[in-house]
C-alpha positions as CSV (number, residue, x, y, z in Angstrom):
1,X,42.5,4.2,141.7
2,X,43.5,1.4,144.0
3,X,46.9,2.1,143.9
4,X,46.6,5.5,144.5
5,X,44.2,4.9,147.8
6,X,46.9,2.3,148.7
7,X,49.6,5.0,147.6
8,X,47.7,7.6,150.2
9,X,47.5,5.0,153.1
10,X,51.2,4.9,152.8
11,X,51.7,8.1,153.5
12,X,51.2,7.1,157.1
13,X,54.8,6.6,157.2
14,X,57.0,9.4,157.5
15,X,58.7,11.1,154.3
16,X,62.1,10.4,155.5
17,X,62.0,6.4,156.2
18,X,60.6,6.2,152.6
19,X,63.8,8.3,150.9
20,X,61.8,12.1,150.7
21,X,64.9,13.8,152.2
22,X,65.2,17.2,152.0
23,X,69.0,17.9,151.1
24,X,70.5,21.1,152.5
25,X,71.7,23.9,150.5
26,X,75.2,23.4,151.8
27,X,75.1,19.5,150.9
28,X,73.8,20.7,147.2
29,X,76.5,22.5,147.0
30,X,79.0,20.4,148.2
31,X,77.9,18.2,145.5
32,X,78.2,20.8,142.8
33,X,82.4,21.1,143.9
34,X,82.9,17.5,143.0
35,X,81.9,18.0,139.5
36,X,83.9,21.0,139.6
37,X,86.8,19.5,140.7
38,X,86.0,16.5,137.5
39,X,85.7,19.5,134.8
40,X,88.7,20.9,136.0
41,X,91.1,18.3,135.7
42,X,89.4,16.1,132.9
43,X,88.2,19.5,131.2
44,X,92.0,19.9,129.9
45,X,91.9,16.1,128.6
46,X,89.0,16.8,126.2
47,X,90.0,20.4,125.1
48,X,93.6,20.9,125.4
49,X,95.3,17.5,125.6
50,X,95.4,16.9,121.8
51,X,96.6,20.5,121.3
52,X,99.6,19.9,123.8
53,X,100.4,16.6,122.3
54,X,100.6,18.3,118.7
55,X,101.9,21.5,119.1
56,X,103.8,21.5,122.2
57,X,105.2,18.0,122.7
58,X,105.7,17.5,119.3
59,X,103.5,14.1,119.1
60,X,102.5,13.0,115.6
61,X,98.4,13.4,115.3
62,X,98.6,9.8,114.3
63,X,99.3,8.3,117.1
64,X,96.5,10.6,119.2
65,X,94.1,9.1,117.4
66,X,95.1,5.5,118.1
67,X,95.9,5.7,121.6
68,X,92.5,7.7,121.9
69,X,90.4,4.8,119.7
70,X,92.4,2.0,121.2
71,X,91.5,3.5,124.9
72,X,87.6,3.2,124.4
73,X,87.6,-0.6,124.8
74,X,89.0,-0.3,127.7
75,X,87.3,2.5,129.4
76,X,83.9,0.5,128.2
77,X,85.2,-2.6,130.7
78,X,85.7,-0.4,133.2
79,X,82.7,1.1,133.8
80,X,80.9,-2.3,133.8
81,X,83.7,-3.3,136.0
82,X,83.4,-0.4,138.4
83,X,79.4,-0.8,138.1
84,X,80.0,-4.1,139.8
85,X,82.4,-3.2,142.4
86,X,80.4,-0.2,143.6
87,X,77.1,-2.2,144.2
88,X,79.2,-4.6,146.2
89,X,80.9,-2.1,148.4
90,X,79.9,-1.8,151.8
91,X,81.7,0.7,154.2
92,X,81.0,2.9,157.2
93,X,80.4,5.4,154.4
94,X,78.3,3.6,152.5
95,X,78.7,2.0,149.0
96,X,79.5,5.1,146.5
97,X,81.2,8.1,148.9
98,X,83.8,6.4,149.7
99,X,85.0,6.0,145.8
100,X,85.4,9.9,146.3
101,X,87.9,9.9,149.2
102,X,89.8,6.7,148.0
103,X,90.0,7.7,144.5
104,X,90.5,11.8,144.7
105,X,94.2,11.4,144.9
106,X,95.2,9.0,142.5
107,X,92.8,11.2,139.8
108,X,94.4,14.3,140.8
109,X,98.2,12.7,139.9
110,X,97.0,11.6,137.1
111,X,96.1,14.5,135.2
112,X,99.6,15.6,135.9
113,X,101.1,12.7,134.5
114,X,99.5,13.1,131.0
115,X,102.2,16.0,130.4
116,X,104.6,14.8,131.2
117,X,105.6,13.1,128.1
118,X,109.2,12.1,128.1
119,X,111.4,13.8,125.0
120,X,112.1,11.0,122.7
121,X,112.4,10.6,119.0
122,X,111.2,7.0,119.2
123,X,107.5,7.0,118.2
124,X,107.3,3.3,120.1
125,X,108.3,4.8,123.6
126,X,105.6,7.9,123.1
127,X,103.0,5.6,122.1
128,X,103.3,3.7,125.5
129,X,103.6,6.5,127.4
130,X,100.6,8.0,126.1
131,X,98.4,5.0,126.1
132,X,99.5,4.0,129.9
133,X,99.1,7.8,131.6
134,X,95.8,8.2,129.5
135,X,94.1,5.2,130.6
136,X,95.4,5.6,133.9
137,X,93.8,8.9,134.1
138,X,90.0,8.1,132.5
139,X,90.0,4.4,132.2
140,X,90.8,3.6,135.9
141,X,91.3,7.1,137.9
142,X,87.8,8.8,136.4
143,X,86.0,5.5,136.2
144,X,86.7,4.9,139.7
145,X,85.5,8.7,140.9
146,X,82.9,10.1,138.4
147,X,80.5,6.6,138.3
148,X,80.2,6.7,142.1
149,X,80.0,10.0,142.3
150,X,77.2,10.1,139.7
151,X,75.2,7.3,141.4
152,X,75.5,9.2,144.4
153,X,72.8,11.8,144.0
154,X,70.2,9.1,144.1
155,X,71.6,7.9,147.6
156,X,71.4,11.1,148.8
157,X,67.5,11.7,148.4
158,X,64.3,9.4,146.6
159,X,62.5,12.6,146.5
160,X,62.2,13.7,142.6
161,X,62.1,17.3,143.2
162,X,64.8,17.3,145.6
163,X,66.9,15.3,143.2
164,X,66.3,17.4,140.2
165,X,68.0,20.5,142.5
166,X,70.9,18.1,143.5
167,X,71.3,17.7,139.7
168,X,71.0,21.4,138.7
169,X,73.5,22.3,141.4
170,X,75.9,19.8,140.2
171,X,75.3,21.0,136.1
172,X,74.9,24.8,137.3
173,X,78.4,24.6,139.0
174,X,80.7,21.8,136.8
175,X,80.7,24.3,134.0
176,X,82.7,26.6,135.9
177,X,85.4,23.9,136.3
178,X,85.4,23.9,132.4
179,X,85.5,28.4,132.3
180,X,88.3,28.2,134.3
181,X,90.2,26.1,131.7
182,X,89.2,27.4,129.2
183,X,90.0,30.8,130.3
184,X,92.5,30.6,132.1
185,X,94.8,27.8,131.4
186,X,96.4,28.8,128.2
187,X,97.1,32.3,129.6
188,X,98.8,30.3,132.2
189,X,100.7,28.4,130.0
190,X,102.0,31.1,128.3
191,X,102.8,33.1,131.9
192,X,104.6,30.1,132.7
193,X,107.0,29.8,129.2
194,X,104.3,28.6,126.6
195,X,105.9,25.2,126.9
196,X,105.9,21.5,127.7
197,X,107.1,22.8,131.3
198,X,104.4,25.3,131.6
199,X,101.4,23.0,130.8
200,X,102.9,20.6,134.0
201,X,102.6,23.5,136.1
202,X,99.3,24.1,135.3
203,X,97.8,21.0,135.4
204,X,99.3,20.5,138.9
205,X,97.5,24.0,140.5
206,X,94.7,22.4,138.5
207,X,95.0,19.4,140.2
208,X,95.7,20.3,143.9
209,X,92.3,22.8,143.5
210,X,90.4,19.3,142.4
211,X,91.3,17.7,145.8
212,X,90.5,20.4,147.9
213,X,86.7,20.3,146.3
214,X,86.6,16.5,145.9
215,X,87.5,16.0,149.5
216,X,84.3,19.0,150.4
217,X,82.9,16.9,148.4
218,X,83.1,13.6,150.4
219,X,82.6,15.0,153.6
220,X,79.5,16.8,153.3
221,X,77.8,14.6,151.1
222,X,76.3,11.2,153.0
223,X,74.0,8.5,151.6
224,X,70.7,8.8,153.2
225,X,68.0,6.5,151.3
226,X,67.6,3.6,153.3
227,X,65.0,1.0,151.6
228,X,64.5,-2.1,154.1
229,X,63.0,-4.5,151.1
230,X,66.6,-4.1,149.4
231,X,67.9,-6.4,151.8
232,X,66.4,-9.1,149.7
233,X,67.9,-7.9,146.7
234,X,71.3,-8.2,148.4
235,X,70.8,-11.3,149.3
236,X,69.9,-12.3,145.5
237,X,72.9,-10.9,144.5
238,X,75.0,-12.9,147.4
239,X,73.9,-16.5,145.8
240,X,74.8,-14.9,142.6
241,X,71.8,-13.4,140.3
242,X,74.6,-11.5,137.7
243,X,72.6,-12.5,135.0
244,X,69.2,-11.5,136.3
245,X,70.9,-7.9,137.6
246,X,72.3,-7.8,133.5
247,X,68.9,-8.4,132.2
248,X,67.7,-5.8,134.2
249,X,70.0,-3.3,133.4
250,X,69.9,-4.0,129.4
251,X,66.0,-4.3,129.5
252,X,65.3,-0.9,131.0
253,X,64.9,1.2,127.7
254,X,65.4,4.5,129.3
255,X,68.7,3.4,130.4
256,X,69.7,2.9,127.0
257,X,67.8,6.6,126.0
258,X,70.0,8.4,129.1
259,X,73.2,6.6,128.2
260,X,72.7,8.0,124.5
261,X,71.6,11.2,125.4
262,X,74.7,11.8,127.8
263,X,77.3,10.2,124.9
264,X,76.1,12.8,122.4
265,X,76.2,15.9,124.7
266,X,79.8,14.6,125.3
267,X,80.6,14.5,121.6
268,X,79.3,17.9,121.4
269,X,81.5,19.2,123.9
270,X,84.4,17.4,122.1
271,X,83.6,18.3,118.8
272,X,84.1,22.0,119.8
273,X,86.8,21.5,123.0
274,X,88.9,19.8,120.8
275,X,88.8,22.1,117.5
276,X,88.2,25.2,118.7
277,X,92.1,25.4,120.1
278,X,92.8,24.9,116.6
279,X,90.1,27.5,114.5
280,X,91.4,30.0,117.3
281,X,95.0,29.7,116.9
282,X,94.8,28.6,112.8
283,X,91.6,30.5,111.8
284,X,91.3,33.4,113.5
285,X,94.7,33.9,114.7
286,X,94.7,33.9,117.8
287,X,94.4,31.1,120.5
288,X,94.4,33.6,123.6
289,X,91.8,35.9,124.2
290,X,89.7,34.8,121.3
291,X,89.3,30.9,122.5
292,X,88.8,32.5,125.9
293,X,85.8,34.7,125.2
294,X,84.4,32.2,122.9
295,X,84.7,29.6,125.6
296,X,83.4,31.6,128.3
297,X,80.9,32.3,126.3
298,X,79.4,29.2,125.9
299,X,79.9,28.2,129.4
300,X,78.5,31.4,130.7
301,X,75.2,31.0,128.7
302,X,75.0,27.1,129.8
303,X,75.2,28.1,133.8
304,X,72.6,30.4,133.6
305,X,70.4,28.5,131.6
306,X,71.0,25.5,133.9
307,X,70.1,27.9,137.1
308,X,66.5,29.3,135.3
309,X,65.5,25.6,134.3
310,X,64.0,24.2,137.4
311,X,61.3,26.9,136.9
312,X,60.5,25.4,133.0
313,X,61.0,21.7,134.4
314,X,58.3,21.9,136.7
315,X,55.9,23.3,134.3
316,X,56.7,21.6,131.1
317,X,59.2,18.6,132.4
318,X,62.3,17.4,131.7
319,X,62.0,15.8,128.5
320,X,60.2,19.5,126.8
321,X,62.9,21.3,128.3
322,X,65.7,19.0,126.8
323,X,63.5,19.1,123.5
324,X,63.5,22.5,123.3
325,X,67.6,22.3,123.8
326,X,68.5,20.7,121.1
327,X,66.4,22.7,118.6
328,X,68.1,25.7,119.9
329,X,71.7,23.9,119.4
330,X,70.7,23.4,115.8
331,X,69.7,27.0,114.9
332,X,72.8,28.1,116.8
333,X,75.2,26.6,114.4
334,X,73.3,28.2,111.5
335,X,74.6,31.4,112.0
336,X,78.1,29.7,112.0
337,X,77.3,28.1,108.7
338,X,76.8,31.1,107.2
339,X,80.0,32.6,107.8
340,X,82.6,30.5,109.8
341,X,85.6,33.2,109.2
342,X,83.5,35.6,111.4
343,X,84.0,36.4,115.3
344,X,80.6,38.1,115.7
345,X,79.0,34.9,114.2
346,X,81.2,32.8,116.1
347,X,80.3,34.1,119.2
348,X,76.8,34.1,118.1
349,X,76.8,30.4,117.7
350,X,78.6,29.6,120.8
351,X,75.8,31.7,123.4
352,X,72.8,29.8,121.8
353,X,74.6,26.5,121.5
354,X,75.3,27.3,125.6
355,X,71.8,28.1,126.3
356,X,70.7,24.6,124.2
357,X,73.3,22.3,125.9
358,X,71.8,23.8,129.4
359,X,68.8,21.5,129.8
360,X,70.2,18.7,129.4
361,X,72.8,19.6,131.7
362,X,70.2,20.5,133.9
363,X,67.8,17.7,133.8
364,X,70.1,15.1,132.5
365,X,71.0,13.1,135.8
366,X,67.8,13.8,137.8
367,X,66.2,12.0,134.9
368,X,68.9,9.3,135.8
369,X,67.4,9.2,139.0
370,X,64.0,8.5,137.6
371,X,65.5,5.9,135.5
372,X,66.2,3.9,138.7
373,X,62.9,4.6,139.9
374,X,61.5,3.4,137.0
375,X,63.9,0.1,136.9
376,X,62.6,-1.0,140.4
377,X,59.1,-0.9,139.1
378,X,59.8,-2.7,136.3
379,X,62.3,-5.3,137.3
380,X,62.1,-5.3,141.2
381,X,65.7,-4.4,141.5
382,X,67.2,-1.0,142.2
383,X,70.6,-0.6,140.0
384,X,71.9,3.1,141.4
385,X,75.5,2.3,140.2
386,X,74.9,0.1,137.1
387,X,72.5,3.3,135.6
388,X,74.4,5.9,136.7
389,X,77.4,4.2,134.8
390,X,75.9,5.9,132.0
391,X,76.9,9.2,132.9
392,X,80.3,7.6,133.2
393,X,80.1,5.9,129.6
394,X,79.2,9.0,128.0
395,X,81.6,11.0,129.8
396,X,84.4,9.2,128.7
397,X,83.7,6.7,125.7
398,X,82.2,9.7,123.6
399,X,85.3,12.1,123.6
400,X,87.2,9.2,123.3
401,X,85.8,8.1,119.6
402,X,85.3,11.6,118.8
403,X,88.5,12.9,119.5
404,X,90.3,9.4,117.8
405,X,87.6,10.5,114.5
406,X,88.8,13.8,114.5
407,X,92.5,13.5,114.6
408,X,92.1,10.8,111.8
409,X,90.7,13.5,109.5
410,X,93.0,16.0,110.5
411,X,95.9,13.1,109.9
412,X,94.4,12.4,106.7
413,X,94.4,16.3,105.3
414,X,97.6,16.6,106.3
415,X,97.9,18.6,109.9
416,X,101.5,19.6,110.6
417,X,102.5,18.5,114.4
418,X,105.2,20.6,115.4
419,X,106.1,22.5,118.9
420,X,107.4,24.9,117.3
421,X,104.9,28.2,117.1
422,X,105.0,29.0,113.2
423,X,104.0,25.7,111.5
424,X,101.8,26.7,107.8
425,X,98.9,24.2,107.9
426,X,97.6,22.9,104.9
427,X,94.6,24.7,103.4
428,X,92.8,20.9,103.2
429,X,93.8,20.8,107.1
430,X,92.1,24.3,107.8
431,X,89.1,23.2,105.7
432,X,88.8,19.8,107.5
433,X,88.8,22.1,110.9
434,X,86.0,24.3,109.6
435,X,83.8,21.5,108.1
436,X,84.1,19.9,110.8
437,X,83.3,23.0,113.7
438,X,80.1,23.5,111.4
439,X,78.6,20.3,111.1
440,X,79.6,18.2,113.5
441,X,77.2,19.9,116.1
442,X,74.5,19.7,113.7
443,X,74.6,16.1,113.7
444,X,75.0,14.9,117.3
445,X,72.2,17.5,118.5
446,X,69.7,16.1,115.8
447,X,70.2,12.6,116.7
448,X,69.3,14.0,121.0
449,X,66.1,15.2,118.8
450,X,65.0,12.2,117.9
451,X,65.8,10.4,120.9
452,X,64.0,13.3,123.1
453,X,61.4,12.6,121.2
454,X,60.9,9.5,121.7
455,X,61.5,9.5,125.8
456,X,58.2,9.0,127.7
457,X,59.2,8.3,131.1
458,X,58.1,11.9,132.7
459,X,54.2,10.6,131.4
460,X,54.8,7.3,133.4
461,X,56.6,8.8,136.7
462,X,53.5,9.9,139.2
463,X,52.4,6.5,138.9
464,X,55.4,4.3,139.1
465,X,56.4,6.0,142.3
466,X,52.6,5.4,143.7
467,X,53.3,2.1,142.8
468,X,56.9,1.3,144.6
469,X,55.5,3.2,148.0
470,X,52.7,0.6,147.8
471,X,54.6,-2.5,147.3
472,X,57.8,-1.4,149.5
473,X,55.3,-0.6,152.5
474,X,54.6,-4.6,151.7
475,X,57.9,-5.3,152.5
476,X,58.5,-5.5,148.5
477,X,61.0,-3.9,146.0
């Protein structure tokens, strides 16, 4: 009771000097383009890059998978690297928009860059290649724009509510970065020759429409939370608390439950990105218009799930809503179990697995932005850019092992990399493909279950934020 009296006498302040900003609809939406502009240009690395290094640059699935494993160590440095850098960055734009503007145009060449693979015979020279242009592009290009980006939204705003829209804006809009490559980009490809030539020009148009909304992006978006009692904890950090900031970070259980949460949505998506070119084009014939409705479809059923969820959030929260998810991801890929050589069922499978992945799209990063909530309260330090690396480590470290696992197996049965168009696969590669497409789903959305489960911080949150208005009116993080 006492902190809620104290929690009402703060209320004397005004809304805005304590973080309760209202964000505009324009500035909402602003945010969404910059995910946009992310699933457009790393949407092609986790559903078409493996494809185009098999079947049209002639790359053998070997070496995908080592470049993709040996790449995760990496990107894992770099986001505590880049977690570091951004907490120390100060600017006129403040300490994570800038990343947006400085970073936007390296990303965008990037992309580019991964195809175009020099012709070589020499398995040595493609290796490099490969490993150098992909890191380039996720390890250091995406690090540097998506973990800013991400830690953003909780700049922008303190106010939960207002937060959770930021997020469904972002998650309502990014999937539409991913329709249009799924739809549209191998159409394009074959428009353009159906070759190594054709995927280049692609990726740039791609690429140039990424800048455009990355650059909306970074001017319309502007860090407004202002919390006088953090100049303390910058002053910490100036005679060197590192260890006390990592203690922090690695104590806060529902950083660890977020970061989790995020990596298996990610290997979902790459389960399916990645084979799905493959069932289309070796299953059911047909890597056109049947991987575009089946894509779309997904998508499609994801966005408007994502849009309707605010309305179940604030009635049953967060965690319920991501609960109820990933039961309906499960029962999705039933109907794909029971027949896998079947459109109708295929299509089946990919709307409700849409409409399960949507909450968690839709609540995963405002419940980010509770987690660093809940970090102040516990630890006395705010760590925007340290959490939100989360969404970075999942984003990029997931697809990473689960692409590098899945080209192993396909190695391993035997797949046949070859750019030219009328290779016979194996039938113990086409079963590893299925197998895989059925269960692999089953498993990363029953592990979220159990982790859902477990996640209590929407309980705890009315209370920890009575809490911090009391002790920051004190002068107090």
């Amino acid at each position: 009771m006492e902190n809620v009296k104290n929690a009402t006498s703060v209320n004397n302040e005004s809304a805005e000097s304590r973080g309760m900003i209202k964000v505009p609809l324009i500035t909402k939406i602003a945010y969404g383009s910059g995910d946009v502009a992310c699933n457009l240009s790393i949407g092609v690395v986790t559903t078409l890059l493996t494809l185009f290094y098999t079947d049209y640059a002639g790359i053998s699935i070997k070496i995908v998978g080592m470049v993709m494993l040996i790449s995760r160590i990496f990107d894992g440095i770099s986001d505590l690297i880049m977690g570091f850098i951004v907490s120390h960055t100060k600017s006129k734009w403040g300490q994570s928009r800038p990343w947006i503007l400085w970073s936007s145009i390296p990303f965008s060449l990037s992309i580019v860059l991964l195809f175009t693979v020099p012709h070589t015979s020499s398995a040595t020279a493609q290796f490099i290649y490969l490993f150098v242009t992909y890191n380039f592009c996720t390890t250091i290009c995406y690090t540097a724009l998506n973990l800013p980006y991400g830690s953003l939204s909780a700049m922008m705003t303190r106010d939960s509510k207002e937060r959770d829209m930021v997020s469904v804006f972002r998650m309502a809009m990014s999937p539409f970065g991913r329709i249009l490559i799924g739809v549209c980009t191998m159409p394009m490809v074959k428009a353009f020759g159906d070759d190594q030539r054709a995927f280049v020009i692609t990726a740039a148009i791609w690429s140039v429409i990424a800048l455009a909304l990355l650059l909306f992006c970074f001017i319309k978006c502007e860090e407004k939370v202002v919390i006088p009692a953090r100049e303390k904890q910058d002053k910490k950090k100036a005679k060197g608390s590192g260890m006390a900031t990592l203690k922090a970070l690695v104590t806060n259980q529902y950083f660890w439950s977020l970061t989790a949460l995020w990596m298996l949505k990610n290997c979902s998506d790459t389960v399916v990105g990645t084979l799905l070119p493959y069932y289309c084009k070796y299953i059911m014939h047909n890597d056109t218009w049947v991987y575009s409705v089946l894509y779309f479809s997904e998508m499609i059923a994801c966005v408007i799930v994502v849009m309707i969820c605010p309305l179940f959030m604030r009635k049953y929260g967060k965690r319920n809503c991501v609960l109820f998810g990933a039961v309906a991801a499960i029962v999705g890929q039933v109907f794909f179990i029971i027949n896998p050589y079947s459109f109708t069922m295929a299509l089946i499978t990919s709307i409700i697995r849409g409409i399960g992945t949507g909450p968690l799209c839709a609540c995963m990063f405002g419940m980010l932005g509770d987690v660093v909530e809940f970090g102040q309260w516990k630890t006395h330090l705010r760590q925007e850019s340290y959490i939100f690396a989360a969404g970075s480590v999942g984003s990029k470290i997931a697809p990473g092992l689960v692409t590098a696992l899945i080209t192993s197996m396909l190695s391993a049965s035997g797949y046949i990399a070859s750019v030219t168009g009328g290779v016979q696969q194996p039938q113990e590669a086409l079963d590893t493909i299925i197998t895989l497409l059925k269960f692999g789903p089953v498993v990363v959305w029953g592990i979220v279950l159990v982790i859902t489960i477990l996640y209590q911080l929407d309980k705890k949150y009315d209370k920890i934020m009575a809490d911090l208005a009391v002790r920051e009116a004190n002068g107090e993080m």
